[in-house]
C-alpha positions, 0 to 999 in steps of 0.5 A, a space after each residue: 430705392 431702399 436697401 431691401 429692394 436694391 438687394 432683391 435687385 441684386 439677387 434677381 440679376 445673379 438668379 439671372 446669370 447664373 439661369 444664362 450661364 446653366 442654359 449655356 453649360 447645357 447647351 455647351 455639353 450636348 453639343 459636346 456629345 454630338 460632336 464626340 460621336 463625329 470626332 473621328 471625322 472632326 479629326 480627320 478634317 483636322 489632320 487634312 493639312 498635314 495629310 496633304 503636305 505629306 502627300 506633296 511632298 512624296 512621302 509616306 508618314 503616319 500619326 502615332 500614340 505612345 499612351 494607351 489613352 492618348 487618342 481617346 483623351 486627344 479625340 475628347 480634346 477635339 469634340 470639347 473645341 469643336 463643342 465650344 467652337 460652334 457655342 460661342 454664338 449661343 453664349 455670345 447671345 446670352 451674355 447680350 440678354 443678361 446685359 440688354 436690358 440694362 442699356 439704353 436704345 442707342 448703346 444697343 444698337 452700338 454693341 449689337 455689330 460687334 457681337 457678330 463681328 466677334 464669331 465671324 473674326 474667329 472664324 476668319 483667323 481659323 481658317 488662316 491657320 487651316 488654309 494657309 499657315 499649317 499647310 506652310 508650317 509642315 512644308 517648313 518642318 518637313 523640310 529639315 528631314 534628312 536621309 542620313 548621306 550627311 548625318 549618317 542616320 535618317 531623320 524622319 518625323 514621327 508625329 504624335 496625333 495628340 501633339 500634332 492636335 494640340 498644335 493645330 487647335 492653339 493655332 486656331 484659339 490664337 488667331 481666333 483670338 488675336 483678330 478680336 484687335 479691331 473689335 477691342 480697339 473699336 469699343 476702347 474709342 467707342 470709351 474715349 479711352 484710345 482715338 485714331 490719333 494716339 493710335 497713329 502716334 502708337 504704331 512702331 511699338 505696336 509693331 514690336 508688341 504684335 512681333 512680340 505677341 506672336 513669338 509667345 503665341 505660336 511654335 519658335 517657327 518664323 512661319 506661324 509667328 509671321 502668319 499671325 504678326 502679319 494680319 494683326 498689324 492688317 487688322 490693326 491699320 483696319 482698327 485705326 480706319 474704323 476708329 476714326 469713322 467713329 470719331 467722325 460719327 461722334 463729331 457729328 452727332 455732338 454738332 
């Protein structure tokens, strides 16, 4: 092939990308739009485990801004995450067309299970947080208010809505995130880079990486930092599984 048409080439796969990643910015706003008219209701379905602990605990509590522009700017947050939440499939889908075709049959058939298992991960490590660790979270935090018999001033929380959904959806984005461990050291075996046996031998430092990890991830509370720790090394025993199947997979194909 000359050099003008490796260059023509080159400028075809940019004109390409940059096609992809235009109809995913696109697709990405609209739904943007869409979902900024329903952000009072996304919010409200956010706000739902805090709402409910407070109700269990019989207390009466609200949310509040101290900013004239915070729960516009917060309401903004929300529908851009909600946005970029229900996209993640379609640009998923774009970047498999942009590489597709430079792979060979087999490749494909290798990568296509991870790109659905990567959504479906996310959404798994979402609903942790929303089901289980913010409701735990709250009770955890609820817990150290005070009437002022000992202190000699009530402590009562006084929770800022734009905090509270910033919590909420760094949560979400560091579990969603954080269970993407099998898919990552799937592809790594899939390499050659990492197999089932030095994962074996890796496993107490990886206890203090993932304790580690989820101390930066979340709030300085024992309850979010153990919910995330606790199903990372779950999923890091499941990665050691399943890299050995595809050891196994290999083994049999070379003989």
């Amino acid at each position: 092939m000359t050099k003008p048409e490796n260059e023509g080439g080159f400028v075809s796969h940019l004109t390409e990308l940059r096609k992809r990643l235009i109809n995913s910015f696109i697709f990405l706003f609209i739904i943007f739009i869409i979902c900024y008219f329903f952000s009072e209701y996304i919010y409200g379905f956010l706000v739902e485990p805090f709402s409910k602990a407070v109700k269990e605990s019989g207390l009466e509590r609200r949310l509040i801004f101290t900013a004239l522009q915070e729960t516009f700017l917060t309401y903004l947050k929300v529908s851009f995450f909600t946005a970029f939440f229900i996209t993640c499939p379609y640009i998923l889908m774009q970047i498999w067309k942009f590489i597709a075709p430079g792979l060979y049959k087999h490749e494909k058939i290798a990568i296509i299970p991870y790109l659905a298992l990567t959504p479906i991960l996310f959404f798994l490590g979402g609903m942790l947080v929303y089901y289980l660790v913010m409701p735990l979270a709250i009770k955890f935090f609820l817990s150290f208010e005070s009437t002022g018999l000992t202190t000699g001033m009530p402590i009562q929380l006084e929770a800022k809505v734009n905090e509270y959904l910033s919590l909420v959806m760094k949560l979400i984005f560091a579990f969603g995130i954080s269970f993407q461990l099998p898919v990552v050291l799937s592809l790594l075996a899939r390499v050659g880079v990492v197999d089932s046996k030095f994962l074996r031998e890796r496993r107490k430092y990886v206890v203090v990486i993932i304790f580690a990890a989820a101390a930066l991830l979340t709030p300085p509370d024992p309850v979010t930092q153990i919910g995330l720790a606790i199903p990372l090394l779950i999923l890091y025993e499941l990665s050691i599984f399943s890299v050995n199947i595809i050891e196994k997979k290999n083994i049999n194909k070379d003989a």
